[in-house]
C-alpha positions as CSV (number, residue, x, y, z in Angstrom):
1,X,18.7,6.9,2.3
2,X,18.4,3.6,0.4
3,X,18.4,2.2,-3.0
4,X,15.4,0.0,-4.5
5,X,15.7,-1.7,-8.0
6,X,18.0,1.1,-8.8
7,X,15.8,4.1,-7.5
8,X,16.9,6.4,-4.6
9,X,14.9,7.3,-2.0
10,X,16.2,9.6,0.4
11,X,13.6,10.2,3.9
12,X,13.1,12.5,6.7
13,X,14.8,10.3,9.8
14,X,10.5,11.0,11.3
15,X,9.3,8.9,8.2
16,X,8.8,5.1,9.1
17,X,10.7,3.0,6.8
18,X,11.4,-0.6,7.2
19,X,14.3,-1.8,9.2
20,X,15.2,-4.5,7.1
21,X,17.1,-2.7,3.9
22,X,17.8,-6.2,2.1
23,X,14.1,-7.3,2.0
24,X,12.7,-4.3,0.5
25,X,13.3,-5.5,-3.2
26,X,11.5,-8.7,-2.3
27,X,8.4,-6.4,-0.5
28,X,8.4,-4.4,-4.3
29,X,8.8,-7.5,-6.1
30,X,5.9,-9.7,-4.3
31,X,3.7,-6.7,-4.2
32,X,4.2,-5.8,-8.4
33,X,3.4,-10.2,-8.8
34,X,0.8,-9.5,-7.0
35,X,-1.0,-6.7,-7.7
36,X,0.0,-7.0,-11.7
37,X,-0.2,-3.0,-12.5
38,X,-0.8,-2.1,-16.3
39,X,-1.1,0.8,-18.0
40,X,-4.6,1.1,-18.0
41,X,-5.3,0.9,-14.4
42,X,-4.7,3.3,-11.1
43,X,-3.1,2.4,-8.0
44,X,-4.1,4.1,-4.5
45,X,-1.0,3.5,-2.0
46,X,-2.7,4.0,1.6
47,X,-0.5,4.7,4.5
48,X,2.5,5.3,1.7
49,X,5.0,7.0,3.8
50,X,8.0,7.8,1.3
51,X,6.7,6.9,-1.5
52,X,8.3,3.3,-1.5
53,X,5.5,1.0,-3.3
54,X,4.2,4.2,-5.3
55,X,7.5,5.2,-6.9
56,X,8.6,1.7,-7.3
57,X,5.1,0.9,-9.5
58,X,4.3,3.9,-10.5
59,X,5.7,3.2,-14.4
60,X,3.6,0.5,-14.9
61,X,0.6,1.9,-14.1
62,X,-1.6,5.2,-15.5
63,X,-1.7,6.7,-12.0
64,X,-0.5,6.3,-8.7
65,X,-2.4,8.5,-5.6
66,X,-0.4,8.0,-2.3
67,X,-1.7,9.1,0.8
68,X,0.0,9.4,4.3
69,X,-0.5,11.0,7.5
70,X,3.1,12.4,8.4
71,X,4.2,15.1,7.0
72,X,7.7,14.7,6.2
73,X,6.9,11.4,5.1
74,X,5.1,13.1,2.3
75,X,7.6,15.9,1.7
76,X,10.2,12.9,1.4
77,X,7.8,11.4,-0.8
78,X,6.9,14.3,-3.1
79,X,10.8,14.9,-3.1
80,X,11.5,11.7,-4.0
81,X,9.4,11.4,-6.8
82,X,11.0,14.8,-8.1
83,X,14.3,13.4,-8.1
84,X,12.9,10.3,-9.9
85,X,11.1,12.4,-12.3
86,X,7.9,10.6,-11.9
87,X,5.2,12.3,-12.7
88,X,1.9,9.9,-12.9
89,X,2.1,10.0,-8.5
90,X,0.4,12.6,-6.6
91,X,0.9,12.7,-2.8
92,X,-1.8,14.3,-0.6
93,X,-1.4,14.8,3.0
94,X,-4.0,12.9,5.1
95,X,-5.1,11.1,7.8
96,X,-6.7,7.9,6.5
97,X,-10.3,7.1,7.9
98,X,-13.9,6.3,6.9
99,X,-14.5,9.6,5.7
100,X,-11.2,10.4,3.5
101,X,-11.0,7.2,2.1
102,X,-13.6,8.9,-0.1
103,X,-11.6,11.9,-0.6
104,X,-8.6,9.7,-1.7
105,X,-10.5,7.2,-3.8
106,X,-13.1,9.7,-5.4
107,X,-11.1,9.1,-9.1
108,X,-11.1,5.5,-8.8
109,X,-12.9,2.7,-11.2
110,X,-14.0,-0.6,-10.3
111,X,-10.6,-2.8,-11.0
112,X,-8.5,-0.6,-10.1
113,X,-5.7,-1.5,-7.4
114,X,-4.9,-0.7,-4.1
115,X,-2.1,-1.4,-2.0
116,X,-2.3,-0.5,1.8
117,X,0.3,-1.0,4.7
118,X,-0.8,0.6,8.1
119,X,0.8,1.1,11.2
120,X,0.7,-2.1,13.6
121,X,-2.8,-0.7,15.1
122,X,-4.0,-1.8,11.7
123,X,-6.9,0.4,9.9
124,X,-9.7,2.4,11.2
125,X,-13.2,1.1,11.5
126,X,-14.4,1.6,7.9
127,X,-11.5,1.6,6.1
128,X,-11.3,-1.9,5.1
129,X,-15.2,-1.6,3.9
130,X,-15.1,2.6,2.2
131,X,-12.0,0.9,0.0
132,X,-14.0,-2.8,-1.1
133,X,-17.2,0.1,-1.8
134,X,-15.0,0.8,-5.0
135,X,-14.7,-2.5,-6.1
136,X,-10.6,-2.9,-6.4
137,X,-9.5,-5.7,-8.9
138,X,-6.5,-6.9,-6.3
139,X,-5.8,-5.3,-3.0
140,X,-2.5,-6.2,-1.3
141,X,-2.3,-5.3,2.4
142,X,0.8,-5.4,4.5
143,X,-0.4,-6.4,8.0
144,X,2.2,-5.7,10.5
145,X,1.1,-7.1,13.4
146,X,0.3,-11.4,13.1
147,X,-2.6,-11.1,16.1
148,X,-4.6,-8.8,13.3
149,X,-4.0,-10.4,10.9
150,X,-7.7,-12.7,11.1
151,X,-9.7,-9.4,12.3
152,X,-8.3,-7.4,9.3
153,X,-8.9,-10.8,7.5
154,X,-12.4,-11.3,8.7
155,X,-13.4,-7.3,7.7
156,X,-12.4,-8.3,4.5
157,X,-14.6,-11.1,3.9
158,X,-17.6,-9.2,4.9
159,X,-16.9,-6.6,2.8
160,X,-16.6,-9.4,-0.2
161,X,-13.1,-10.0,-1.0
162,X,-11.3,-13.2,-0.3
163,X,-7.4,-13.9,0.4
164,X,-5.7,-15.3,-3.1
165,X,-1.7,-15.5,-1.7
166,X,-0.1,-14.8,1.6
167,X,3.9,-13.7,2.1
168,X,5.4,-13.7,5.4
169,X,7.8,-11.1,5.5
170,X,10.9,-11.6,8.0
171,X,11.5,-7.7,8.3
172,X,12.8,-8.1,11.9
173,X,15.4,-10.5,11.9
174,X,16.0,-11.8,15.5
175,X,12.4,-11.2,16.5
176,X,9.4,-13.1,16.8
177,X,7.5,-10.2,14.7
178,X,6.6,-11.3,11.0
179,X,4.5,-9.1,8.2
180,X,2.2,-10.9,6.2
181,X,1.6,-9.1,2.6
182,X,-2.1,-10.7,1.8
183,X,-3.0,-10.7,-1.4
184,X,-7.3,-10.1,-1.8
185,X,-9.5,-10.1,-4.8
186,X,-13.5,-9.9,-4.9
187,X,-15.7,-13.3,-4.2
188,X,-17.7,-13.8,-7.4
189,X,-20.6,-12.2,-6.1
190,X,-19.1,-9.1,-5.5
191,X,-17.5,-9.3,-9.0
């Protein structure tokens, strides 16, 4: 259980969840100045375990669509936004790949937002380039491990979108570990 910007989110102790309690405000914060929801626009939350990023934005934007491979991540996740009486987020249950990017992303517009933060391994061959195929406005990815960082980096650029901001994240104190939240928009001719 912890509390974010006054929201409670209670997990299943198999869900990931960040170790760091007191820099999860400042992960919500940087990713909401980043990202810049409105109304108007969806937000697809890849690899969104409890529902953390997609419950925490989820009011400022027309949709959210969280996906997740664990199960009791989503069950805490579909719980949570219960509780929260949120009802703009649907969860589904997924591994994410190539193929069910397309699943995930098949009510999405070009500008639209997307907000991923994999496992260390980082993401699957043809995720990086099935999610830049629908032409997000701003994609902010959470890249847990600092030697992928420059292959997830280069996968971007291929696929046409360019780093804008980057936020270490200190999210193991006492470690040599850091997160980097990127923040990546489209190169002009991509636009």
């Amino acid at each position: 259980f912890h509390r974010v910007e006054g929201r409670s989110f209670l997990f299943s102790p198999l869900s990931f969840s960040q170790v760091n309690h007191a820099m999860l405000e400042k992960m919500i914060q940087a990713a909401r100045t980043f990202l810049k929801p409105t109304k108007e626009l969806r937000l697809f939350d890849l690899y969104c375990g409890y529902g953390l990023f997609a419950l925490s934005l989820a009011e400022e934007c027309r949709e959210v669509v969280g996906a997740e491979v664990s199960p009791a991540s989503i069950a805490s996740a579909v719980a949570n936004a219960r509780r929260q009486k949120v009802s703009n987020v649907r969860f589904l249950l997924t591994d994410i790949n190539e193929e069910t990017v397309e699943r995930i992303m098949h009510s999405a517009r070009p500008g639209d937002l997307v907000l991923l933060d994999p496992p260390r391994k980082g993401t699957a061959e043809g995720v990086i380039e099935r999610i830049a195929s629908y032409h997000p406005a701003r994609v902010v990815h959470i890249v847990c491990a600092i030697d992928l960082l420059s292959q997830q980096l280069k996968r971007w650029q291929r696929s046409g979108y360019k780093p804008i901001r980057a936020m270490p994240l200190d999210m193991f104190p006492g470690t040599s570990a850091v997160e980097t939240m990127l923040l990546l928009e489209a190169t002009e001719r991509f636009r």
